[in-house]
Each structure stands twice: as C-alpha cells, then as structure tokens.
C-alpha positions as CSV (number, residue, x, y, z in Angstrom):
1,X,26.7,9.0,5.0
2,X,25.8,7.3,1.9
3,X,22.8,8.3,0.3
4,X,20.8,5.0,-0.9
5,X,18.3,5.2,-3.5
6,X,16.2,2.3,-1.7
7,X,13.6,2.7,-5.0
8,X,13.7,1.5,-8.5
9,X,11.6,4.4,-9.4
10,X,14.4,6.9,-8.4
11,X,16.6,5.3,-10.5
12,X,16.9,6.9,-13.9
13,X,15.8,4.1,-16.4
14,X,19.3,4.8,-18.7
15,X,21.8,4.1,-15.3
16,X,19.9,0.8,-13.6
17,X,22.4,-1.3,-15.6
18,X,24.9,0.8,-13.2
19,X,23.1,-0.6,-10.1
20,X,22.9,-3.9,-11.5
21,X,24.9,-6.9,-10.0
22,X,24.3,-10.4,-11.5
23,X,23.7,-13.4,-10.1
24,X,22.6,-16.5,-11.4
25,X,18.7,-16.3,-10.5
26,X,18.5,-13.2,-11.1
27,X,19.7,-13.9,-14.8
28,X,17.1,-16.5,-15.3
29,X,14.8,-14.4,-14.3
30,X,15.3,-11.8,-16.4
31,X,15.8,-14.4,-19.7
32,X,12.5,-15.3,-18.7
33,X,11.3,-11.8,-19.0
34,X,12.9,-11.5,-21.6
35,X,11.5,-14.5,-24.1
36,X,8.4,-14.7,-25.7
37,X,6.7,-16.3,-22.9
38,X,4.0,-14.5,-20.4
39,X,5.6,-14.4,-16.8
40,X,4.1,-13.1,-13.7
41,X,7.0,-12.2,-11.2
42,X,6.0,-12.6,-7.5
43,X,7.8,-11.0,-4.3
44,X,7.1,-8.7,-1.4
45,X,7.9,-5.3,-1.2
46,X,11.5,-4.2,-1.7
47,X,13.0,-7.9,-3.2
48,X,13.5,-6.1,-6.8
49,X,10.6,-7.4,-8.9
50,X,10.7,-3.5,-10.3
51,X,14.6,-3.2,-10.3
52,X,14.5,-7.1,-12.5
53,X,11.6,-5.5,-14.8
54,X,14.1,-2.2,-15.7
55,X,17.0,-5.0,-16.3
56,X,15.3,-6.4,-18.9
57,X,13.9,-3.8,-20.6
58,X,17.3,-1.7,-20.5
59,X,18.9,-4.7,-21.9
60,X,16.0,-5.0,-24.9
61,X,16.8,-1.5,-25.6
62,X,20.3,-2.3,-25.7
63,X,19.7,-5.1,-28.3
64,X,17.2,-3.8,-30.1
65,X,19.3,-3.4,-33.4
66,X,20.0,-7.2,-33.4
67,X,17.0,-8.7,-31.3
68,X,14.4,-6.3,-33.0
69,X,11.7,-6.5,-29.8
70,X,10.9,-3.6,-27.9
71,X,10.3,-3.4,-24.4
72,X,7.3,-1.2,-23.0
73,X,7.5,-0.3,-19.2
74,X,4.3,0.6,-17.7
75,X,3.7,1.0,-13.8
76,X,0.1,0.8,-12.9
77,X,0.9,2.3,-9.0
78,X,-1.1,5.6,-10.0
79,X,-4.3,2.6,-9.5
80,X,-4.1,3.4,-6.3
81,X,-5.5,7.0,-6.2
82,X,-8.4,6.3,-9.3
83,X,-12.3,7.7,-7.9
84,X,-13.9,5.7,-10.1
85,X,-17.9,6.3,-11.0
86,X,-18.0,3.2,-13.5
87,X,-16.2,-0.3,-12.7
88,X,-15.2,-0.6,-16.6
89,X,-12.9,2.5,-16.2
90,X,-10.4,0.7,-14.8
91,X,-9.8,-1.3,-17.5
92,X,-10.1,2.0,-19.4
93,X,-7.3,3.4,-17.5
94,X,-5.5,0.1,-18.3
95,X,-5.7,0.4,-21.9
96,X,-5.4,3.8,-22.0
97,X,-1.9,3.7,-20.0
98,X,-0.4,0.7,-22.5
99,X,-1.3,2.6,-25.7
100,X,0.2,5.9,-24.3
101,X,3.3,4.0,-22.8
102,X,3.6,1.9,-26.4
103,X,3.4,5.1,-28.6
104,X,6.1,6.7,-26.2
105,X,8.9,4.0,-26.5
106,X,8.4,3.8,-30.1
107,X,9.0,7.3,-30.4
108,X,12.1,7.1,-28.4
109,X,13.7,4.2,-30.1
110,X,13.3,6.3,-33.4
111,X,10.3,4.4,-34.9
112,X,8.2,7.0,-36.7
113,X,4.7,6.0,-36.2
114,X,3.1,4.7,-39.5
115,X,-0.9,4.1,-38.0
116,X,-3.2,5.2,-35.7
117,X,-4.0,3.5,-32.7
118,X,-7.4,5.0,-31.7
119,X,-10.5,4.6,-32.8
120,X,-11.0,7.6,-34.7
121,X,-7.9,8.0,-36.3
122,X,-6.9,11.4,-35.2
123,X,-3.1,12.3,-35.6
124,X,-3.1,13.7,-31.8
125,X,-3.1,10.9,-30.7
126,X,-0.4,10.7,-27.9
127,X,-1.8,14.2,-26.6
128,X,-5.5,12.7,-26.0
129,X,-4.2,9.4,-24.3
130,X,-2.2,11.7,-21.9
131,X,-4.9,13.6,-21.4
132,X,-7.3,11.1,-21.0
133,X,-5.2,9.2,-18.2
134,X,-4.5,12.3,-16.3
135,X,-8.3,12.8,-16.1
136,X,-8.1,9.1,-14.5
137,X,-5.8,9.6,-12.5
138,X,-6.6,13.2,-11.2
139,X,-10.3,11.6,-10.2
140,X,-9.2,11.7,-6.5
141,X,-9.0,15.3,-6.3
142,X,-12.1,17.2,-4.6
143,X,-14.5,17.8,-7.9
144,X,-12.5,16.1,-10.3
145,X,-14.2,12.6,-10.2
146,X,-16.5,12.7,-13.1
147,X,-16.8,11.1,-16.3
148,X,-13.9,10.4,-18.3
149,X,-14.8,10.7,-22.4
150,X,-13.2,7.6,-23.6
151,X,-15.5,7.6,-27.3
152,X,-12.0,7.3,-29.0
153,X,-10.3,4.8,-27.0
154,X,-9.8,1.7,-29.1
155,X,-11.2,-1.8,-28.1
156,X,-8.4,-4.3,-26.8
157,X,-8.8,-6.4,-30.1
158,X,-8.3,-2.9,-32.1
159,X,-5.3,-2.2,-30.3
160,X,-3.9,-6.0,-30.9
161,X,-4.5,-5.2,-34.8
162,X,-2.8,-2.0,-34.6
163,X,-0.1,-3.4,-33.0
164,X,0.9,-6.3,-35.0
165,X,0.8,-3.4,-38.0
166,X,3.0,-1.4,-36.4
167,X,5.3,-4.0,-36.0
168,X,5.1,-5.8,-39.7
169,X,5.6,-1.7,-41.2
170,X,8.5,-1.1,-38.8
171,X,10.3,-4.7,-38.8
172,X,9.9,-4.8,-35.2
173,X,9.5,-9.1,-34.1
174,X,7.5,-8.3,-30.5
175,X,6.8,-5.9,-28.4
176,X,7.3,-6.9,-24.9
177,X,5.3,-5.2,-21.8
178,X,6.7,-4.7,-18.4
179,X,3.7,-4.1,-16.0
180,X,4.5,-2.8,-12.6
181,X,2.7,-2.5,-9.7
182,X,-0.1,-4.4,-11.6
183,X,-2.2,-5.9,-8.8
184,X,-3.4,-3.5,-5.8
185,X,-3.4,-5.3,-2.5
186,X,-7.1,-6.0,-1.3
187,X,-8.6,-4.6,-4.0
188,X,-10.1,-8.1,-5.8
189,X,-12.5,-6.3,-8.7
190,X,-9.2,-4.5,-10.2
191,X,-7.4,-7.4,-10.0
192,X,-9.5,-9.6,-11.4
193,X,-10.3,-6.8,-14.2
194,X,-6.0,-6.7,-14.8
195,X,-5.7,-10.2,-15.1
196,X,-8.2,-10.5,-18.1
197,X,-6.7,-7.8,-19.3
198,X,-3.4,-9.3,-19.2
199,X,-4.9,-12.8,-20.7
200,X,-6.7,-11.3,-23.5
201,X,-3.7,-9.0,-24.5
202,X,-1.4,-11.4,-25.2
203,X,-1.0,-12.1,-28.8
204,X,1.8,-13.1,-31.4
205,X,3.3,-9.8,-31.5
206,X,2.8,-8.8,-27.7
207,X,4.2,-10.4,-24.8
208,X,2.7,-9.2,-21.2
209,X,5.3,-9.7,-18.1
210,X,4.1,-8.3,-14.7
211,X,5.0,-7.9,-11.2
212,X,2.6,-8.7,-8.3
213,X,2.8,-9.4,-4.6
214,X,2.1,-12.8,-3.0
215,X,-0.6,-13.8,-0.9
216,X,-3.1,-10.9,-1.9
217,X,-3.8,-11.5,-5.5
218,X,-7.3,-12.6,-7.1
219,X,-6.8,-14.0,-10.7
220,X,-10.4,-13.9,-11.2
221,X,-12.6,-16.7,-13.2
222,X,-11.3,-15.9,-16.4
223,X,-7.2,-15.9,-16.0
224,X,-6.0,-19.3,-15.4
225,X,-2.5,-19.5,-13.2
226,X,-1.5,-22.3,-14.6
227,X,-2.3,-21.8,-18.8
228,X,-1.7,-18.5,-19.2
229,X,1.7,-17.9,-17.2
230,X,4.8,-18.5,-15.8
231,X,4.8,-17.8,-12.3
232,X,8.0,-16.8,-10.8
233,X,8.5,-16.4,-6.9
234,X,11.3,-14.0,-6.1
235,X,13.3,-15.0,-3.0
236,X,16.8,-15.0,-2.6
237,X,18.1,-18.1,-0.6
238,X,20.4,-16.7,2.2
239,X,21.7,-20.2,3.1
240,X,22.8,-20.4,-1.1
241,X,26.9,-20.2,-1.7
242,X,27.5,-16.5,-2.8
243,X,24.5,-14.5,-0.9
244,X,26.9,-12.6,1.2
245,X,28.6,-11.8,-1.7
246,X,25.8,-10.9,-3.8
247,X,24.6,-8.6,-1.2
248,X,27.8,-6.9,0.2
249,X,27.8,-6.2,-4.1
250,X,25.0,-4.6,-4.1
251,X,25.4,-2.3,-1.5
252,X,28.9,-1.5,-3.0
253,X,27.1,0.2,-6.3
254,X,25.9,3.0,-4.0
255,X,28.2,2.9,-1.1
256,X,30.4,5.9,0.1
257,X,34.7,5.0,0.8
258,X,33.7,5.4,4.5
259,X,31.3,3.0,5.0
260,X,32.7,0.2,2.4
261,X,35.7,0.8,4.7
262,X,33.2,-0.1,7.5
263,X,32.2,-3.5,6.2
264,X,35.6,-4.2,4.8
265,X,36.7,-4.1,9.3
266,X,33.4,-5.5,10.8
267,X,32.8,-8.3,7.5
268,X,30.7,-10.8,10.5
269,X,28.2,-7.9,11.4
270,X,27.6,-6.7,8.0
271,X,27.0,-10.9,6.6
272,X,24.3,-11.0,10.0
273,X,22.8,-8.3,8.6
274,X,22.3,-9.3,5.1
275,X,21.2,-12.5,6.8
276,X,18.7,-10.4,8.6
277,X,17.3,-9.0,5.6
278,X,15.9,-11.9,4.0
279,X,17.2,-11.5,0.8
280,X,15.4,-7.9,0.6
281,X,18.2,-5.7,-0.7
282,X,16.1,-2.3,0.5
283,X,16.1,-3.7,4.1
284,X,19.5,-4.0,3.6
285,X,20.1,-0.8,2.7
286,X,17.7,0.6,5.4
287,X,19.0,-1.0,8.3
288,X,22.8,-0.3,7.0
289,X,21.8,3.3,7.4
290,X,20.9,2.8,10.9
291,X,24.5,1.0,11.5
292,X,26.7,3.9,10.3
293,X,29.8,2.2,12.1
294,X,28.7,-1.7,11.8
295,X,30.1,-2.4,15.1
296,X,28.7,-5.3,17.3
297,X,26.4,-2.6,19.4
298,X,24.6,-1.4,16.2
299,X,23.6,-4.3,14.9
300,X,22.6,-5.5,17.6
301,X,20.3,-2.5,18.9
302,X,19.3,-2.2,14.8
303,X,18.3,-6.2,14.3
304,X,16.2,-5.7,17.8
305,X,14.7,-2.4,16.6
306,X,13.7,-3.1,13.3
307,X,13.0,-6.8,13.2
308,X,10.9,-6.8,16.5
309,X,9.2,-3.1,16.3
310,X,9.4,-1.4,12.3
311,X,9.0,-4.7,10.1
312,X,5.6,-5.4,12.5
313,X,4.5,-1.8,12.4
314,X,4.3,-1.9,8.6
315,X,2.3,-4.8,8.6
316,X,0.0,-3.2,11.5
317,X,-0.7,-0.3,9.4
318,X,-2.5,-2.2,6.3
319,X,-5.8,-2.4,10.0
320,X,-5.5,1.7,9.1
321,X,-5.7,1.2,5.9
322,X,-8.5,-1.5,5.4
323,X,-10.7,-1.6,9.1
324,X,-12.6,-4.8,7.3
325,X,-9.0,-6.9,7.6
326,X,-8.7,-5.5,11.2
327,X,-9.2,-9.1,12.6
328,X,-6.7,-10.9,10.2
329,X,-4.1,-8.7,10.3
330,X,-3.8,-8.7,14.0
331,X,-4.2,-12.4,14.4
332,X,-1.4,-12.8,12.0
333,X,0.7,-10.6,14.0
334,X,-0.4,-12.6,17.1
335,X,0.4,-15.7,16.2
336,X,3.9,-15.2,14.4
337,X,5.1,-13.0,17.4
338,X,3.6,-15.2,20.5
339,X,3.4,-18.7,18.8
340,X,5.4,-19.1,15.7
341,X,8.2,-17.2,16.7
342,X,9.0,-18.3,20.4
343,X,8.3,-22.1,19.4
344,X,10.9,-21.7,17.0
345,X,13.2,-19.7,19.6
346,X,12.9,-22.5,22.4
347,X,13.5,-25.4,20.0
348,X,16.3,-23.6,18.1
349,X,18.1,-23.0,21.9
350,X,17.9,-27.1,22.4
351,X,19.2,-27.3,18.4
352,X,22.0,-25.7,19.4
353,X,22.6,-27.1,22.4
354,X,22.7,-30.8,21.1
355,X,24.7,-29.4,18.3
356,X,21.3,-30.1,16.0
357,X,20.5,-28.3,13.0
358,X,17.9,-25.1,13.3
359,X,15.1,-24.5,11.6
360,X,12.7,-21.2,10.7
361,X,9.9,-23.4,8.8
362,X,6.7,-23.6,10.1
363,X,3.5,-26.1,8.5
364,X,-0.2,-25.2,8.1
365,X,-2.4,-28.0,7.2
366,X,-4.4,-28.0,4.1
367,X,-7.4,-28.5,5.8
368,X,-7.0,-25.0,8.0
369,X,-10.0,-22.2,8.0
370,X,-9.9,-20.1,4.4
371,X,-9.9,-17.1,6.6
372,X,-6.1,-18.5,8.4
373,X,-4.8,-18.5,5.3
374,X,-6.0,-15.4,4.3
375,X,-4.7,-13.9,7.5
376,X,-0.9,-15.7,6.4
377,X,-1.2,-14.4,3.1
378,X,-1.2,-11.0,4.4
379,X,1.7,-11.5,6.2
380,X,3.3,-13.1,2.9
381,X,2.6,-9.8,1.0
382,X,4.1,-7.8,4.3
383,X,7.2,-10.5,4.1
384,X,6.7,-11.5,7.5
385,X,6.7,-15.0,6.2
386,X,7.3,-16.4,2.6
387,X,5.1,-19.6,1.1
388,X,8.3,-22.1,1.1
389,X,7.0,-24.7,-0.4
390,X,3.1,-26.1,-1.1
391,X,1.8,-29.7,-0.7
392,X,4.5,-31.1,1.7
393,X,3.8,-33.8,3.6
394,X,4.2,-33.6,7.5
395,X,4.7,-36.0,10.5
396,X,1.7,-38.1,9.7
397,X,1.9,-37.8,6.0
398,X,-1.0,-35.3,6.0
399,X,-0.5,-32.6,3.4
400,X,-0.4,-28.7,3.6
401,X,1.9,-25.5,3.2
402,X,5.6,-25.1,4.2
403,X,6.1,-21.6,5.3
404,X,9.4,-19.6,6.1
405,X,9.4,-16.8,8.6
406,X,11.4,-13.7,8.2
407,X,15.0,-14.4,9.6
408,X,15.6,-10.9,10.8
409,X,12.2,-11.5,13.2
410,X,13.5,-14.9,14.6
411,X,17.2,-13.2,14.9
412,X,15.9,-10.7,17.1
413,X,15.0,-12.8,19.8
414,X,18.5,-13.4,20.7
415,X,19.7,-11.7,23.3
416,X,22.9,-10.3,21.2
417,X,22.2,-11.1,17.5
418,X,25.7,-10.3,16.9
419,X,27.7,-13.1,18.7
420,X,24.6,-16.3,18.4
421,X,23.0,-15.2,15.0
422,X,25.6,-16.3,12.7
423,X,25.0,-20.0,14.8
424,X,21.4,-20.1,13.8
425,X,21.9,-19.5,10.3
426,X,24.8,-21.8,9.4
427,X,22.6,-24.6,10.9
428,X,19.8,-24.0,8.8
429,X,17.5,-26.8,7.5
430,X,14.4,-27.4,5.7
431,X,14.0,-30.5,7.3
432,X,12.6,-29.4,10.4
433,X,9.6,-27.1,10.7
434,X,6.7,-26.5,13.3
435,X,3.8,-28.1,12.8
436,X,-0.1,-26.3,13.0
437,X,-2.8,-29.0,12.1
438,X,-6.2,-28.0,10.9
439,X,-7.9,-27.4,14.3
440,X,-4.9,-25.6,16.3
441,X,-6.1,-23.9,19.2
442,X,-4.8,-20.6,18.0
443,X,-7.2,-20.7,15.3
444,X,-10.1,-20.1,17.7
445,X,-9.3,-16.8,18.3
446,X,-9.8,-15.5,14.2
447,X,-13.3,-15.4,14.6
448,X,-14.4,-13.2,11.6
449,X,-16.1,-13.4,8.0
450,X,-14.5,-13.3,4.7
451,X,-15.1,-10.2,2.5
452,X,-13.9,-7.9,-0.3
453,X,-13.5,-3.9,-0.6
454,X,-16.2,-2.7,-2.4
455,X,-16.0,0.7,-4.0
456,X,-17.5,2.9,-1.4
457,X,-15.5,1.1,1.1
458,X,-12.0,1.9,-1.0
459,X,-13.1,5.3,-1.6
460,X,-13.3,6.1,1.8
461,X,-9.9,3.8,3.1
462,X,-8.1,6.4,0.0
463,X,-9.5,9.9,1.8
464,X,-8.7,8.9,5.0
465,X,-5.1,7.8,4.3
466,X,-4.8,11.6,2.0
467,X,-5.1,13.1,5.4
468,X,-2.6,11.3,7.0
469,X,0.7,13.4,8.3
470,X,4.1,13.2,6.2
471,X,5.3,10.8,8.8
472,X,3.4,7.6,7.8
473,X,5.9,7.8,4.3
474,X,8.7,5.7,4.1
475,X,11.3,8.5,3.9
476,X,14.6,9.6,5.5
477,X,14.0,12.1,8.2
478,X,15.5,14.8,6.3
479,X,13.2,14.5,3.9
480,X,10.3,14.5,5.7
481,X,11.4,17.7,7.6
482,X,12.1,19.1,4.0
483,X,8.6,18.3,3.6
484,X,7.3,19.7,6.6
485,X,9.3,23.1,6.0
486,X,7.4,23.6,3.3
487,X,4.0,23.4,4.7
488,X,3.4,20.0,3.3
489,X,2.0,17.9,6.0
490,X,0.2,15.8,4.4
491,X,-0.2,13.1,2.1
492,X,-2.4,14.7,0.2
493,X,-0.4,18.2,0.0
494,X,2.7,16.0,-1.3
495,X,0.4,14.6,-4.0
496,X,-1.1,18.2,-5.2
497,X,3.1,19.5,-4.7
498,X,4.7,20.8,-7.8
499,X,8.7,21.2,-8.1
500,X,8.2,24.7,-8.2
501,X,6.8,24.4,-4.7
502,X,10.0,22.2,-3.7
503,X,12.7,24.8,-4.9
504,X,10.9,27.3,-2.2
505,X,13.0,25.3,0.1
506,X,16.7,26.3,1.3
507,X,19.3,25.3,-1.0
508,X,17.4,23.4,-3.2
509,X,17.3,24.0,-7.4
510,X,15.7,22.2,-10.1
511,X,17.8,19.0,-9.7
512,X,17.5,19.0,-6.1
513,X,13.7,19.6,-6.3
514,X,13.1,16.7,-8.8
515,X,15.2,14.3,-7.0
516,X,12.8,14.9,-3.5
517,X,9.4,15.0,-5.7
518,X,10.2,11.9,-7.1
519,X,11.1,10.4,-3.5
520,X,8.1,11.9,-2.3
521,X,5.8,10.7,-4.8
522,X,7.2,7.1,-4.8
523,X,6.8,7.0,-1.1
524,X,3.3,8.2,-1.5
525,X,1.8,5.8,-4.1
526,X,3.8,2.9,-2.4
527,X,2.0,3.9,0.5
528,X,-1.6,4.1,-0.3
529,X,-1.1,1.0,-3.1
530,X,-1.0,-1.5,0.3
C-alpha cells in the first residue's frame, strides 16, 4: 500500500520540489508569491495553500544567487495552544516567531549576521528568541502560563530598521515572508491582531505573503482587503481541460507500481474520484487509500462513505470544539444535506433526463440574515461549499452570492457513483443554480445571536479538546494504534511526547520515531487550530 504523506508539514522543506507537479494556476500563484507584492492565499483545508507557500520559497532559495531575495517560512499553527494572560502577547509571539525564523534562514543561506535585532543588543540573540517563544508556546501546560519577559523584544518599526540593514550590509534586495496557518478559525481578537501585524510589517525590504481559510477570517478595522493585498482564492476547477491529468500527476509523485498499475486498468473510477475530491489533492489521496483496487464497488461504497458520513463529521466536530457556534454549525449541515443537496439531486435527474445541462450552484441573496452567512462561511472553511462568485445577479436581477457545493457530497446521492457520476459532471454549468431569497423559510429555523470567543471561553474549548482520545486525529489507523501502544491516549499526551518516548515502540528507531512525531504533531495542531 502506498504510504501518502497527506501533509505539507511532513514533507522535508529540501524535497517538496520532488512532490511538485505544475500547472498553470498553480504557477501564477506562486509568481505572485513570489513578486514584491503582499498576497493573502485563501482555500480550505487540504487544497495546498501550505504545499504552494514551500514552492516558492524552495524556488527563492534556488535563485537566490541571481534573484538575491530571501524567503522566510513561518507557520503560526503553534497559535493554537497559546494561554495567554495579556491580549498584546499575541502579537508578541508574532514578532518574536518572525525575528527568530528571519535570523534562522539567514544563517542557513550563509549570511553572517552583521546587527542585532533586539532591543538590547545582546549577541545571543537567536537563543533568547527561541527561548522566549517556547515560553509562549508552552503556556498551555498545567503551571506554565505565566508571564513571558519580553523587555528585549524589539518594537515592529525597530525590527523594519534592522531589517533593511541587514539587507543593504548583505546585498540581499527583499526578504520575503511565507506565513502559514496565519489566521485561527473563530478566534476574531488574533486575527484582527495578525492582520495589523501583517499591514504594518510590510515595508520596502519586506514582503508578507500568508495563507488563510475562507469564510472565518476577521481583518479587523485597521487592515483593509482591498489596499493592502492581493487576495487569491485557491480552487482548482474540475470541469478545466487537464484536471484529471493534473491530479492522476500528483498522486503519481508518491504512488507505489501496484496501485499506479490500478489506475492505469480502472482510468473512469480513479477520474470520478478526483472529481469527487473537489480539487483537494489530500482527499484525493485519502479516499485512494480507501480504494486499494479502484474497482467500480470501492468507489462506490468510498464516494457514499466519505462524502455522505466523514466530510460532514469534520464539519460537525468544530459544535465540540466552539459550543457558542453549536446553532450555525448544525443549521448549515441541515440545510446543505436536506435542502441544498436534494434540490439539486431532483433537478439534476430531470437535467439528465431532457439531456439538459447540471448544475451544483446554489444563490443566497444579499439581503439574507448576517448570522446565514455566517453559518455558510463555516461550511466554506469546512469545504462543504466554496464562495463561486459574489455579486451575481439572479432570476429577477436581484443581487447576492453564487456558491458551489462540494461535488463529492452531491455525487453521493447517486445510487452507484460509478456508472451516473461521470454524467453529472461532464454536464456541468454555471448557468444554472438554486435560488434562496432573503426570507427563505429555512432561515427561520437559525434562531440564534452573533458572538465572538472571548479568552476564557477559548481557554476552556483548548482543555477540553487536550483531553480528547487519539482517535479525533486525522491519522492512519496504524498510527493511532502506535499511539495507543504507547500509552498515549490523548491529545494532550501526544503533545507532551518526546521521540525518545516513540522509539519505546516495536521496531521503531530514530527515523521511524521522527517521521510518526511529526505526523502526530501535525495532526494535533491541525486539529485544535479549527
């Protein structure tokens, strides 16, 4: 069985040009990231906003010699597990995590550091910012939230200076940063505190690009969408010439002789299945795991399973996670799975029966309740359904939102995916799409306030989810028995695990040990980050 590596994070940063397979968005989009210019890349979980941030900066590091700009990756997901006393240390940590991060690429593309960087001009400098953001980041274990001394951190305009000397001393023409995981889901103060970060770090000699999920995000009165970046959605088109190709490439980077063998005999199944996955190569790669054979009986038993019961369950769990959007997030369920979805099914079956094009578009008016669009954007950030287009005009030329629903979730309806899916697809049009003025009758039944997280609230969402069994991870089962065999049944104990503690296992050395920590680990902050 092949042995995905469904995470960016388990990819070693000097092989993900290995992994990489081009196509012409993705190149844009990684020009973009690139240039000169701020961009904010936007796409649910698993698309390859992280995998498209590695491209580019493995590709700066490439061309540093002639391009002389170098790339800074930083991934904020270790936000997720802060216990905070003060609101202002998050933007602490922030700083603290680009300086550290800056001074560690410049080390390893050679450049001997020529100033100081913190306020007090000490030449340990690297060993107090790692120190100081472990004491940020260990704040969530029992007595360790206190705190944190941040006397010689430097101010965001003393860090711009330092910077820009850096760069005149070494000859270096930018330095670009690659923020990951930079926007926690529900969590509006740190969100609003990255974005003014992000704005007021932006300079002549830095360039900030991060990676954010839709439908969640508050920007905050200070960062303006529109002036201060480029926004880039990231959704691969499955009706565009060359998606099958793309994707069946993709999987081919990490797929054993066996199971390219596989796809090479059954070339229909595995093309419904890319379809299925919405352009998400990790649900690709999940639900080819789950179809060992490809055959006709897999995929079908594997598009029903995982598009009508796992895909939903994810979204379900963010009402264990955050009890206050209890009321959203199951109204959203309800009304993709018993209106949305079987409005689309019945008129797709009399498309196809007049020999009519289908359609997997749905419209929301502008004029719907704040809290129905609040309830879609979760489902946006879950990838239930992607924002198609805004400000389209409908039957009556009123205005409002164009969304797409996943395709894997209106493919398993069908009775057998396998021999009518490939029908719906290839008839595919934007043209037609369901229509939910701004007083629908499903509306009536969201009947709840608006409200944010505030920090007590988020402190106790974090220690309940620490407590939660192994099994809420995204893992392979092997892995969360390896877990399990080694007494760590919880969240929490895979958080507190060392590699040492890993190599107890049967069979498994220091190579083995680091490849399931990091696995672990990924599938932990991934977790409790939304």
């Amino acid at each position: 069985m092949s042995d995905f590596k469904i995470r960016t994070e388990t990819i070693k940063p000097t092989k993900i040009l290995e992994y990489f397979v081009e196509t012409k968005e993705d190149r844009a989009i990684i020009e973009r990231l690139k240039s000169d210019s701020p961009v904010i890349l936007v796409g649910s979980r698993g698309v390859g906003k992280s995998f498209l941030l590695r491209v580019a900066e493995a590709e700066l590091k490439r061309d540093m010699a002639q391009k002389c700009v170098l790339p800074v990756y930083v991934s904020f997901t270790q936000g997720a597990v802060l216990q905070l006393t003060d609101e202002i240390q998050f933007y602490q940590w922030m700083l603290a995590k680009l300086c550290s991060s800056f001074i560690r690429s410049l080390k390893k593309s050679g450049f001997v550091l020529p100033h100081t960087i913190l306020s007090n001009g000490e030449d340990a400098q690297e060993e107090y910012l790692t120190r100081l953001v472990n004491e940020f980041e260990n704040s969530w274990k029992p007595g360790l939230a206190q705190d944190v001394d941040t006397q010689f951190l430097p101010s965001i305009d003393d860090f711009k200076e330092a910077v820009e000397d850096i760069c005149e001393e070494a000859e270096i023409e930018s330095v670009n940063f690659f923020i990951d995981e930079a926007a926690h889901i529900l969590r509006p103060a740190q969100q609003r505190q990255f974005f003014g970060l992000y704005r007021d770090i932006n300079s002549p000699y830095i360039n900030c690009n991060a990676a954010v999920y839709p439908g969640v995000t508050s920007f905050g009165d200070y960062f303006q969408p529109i002036h201060d970046a480029i926004f880039i959605n990231l959704e691969r088109d499955v009706t565009s010439v060359g998606y099958i190709e793309n994707m069946r490439n993709m999987v081919e980077k990490q797929a054993d002789s066996r199971l390219l063998g596989k796809i090479a005999q059954n070339s229909s199944n595995f093309s419904l299945l890319a379809y299925a996955a919405n352009g998400n190569p990790r649900v690709l790669l999940k639900t080819l795991v789950k179809t060992p054979s490809v055959s006709s009986r897999e995929v079908n038993a594997v598009i029903k399973e995982f598009y009508k019961s796992d895909i939903w369950e994810e979204h379900s769990l963010l009402a264990d996670k955050y009890s206050g959007f209890v009321a959203f997030i199951n109204w959203g369920r309800d009304f993709v799975e018993e209106t949305v979805l079987l409005e689309m099914k019945l008129k797709n079956d009399s498309y196809l029966e007049g020999d009519k094009k289908t359609s997997r578009f749905f419209w929301i008016h502008k004029d719907a309740p704040a809290r129905i669009k609040k309830a879609l954007g979760l489902l946006c950030y879950t990838g239930i359904i992607s924002l198609h287009s805004d400000a389209i005009k409908a039957t009556r030329s009123d205005i409002g939102a164009r969304y797409s629903v996943n395709l894997g979730c209106l493919l398993s309806l069908e009775n057998t995916p396998a021999s009518t899916g490939t029908a719906i697809v290839k008839s595919l049009t934007v043209k037609r799409m369901t229509e939910y003025g701004s007083n629908h009758p499903a509306y009536s039944s969201l009947v709840t306030e608006l409200e944010d997280f505030d920090d007590q609230t988020i402190s106790s969402a974090l220690s309940e989810q620490l407590e939660k069994p192994v099994d809420f991870l995204d893992l392979p089962e092997w892995l969360i028995n390896s877990l399990k065999g080694l007494s760590l049944n919880t969240i929490k104990d895979v958080l507190d695990a060392t590699e040492e503690t890993i190599q107890r296992a049967y069979y498994v050395g220091e190579v083995r040990s680091r490849y399931i920590k990091n696995e672990a680990t990924s599938a932990v902050f991934e977790y409790l980050s939304g």
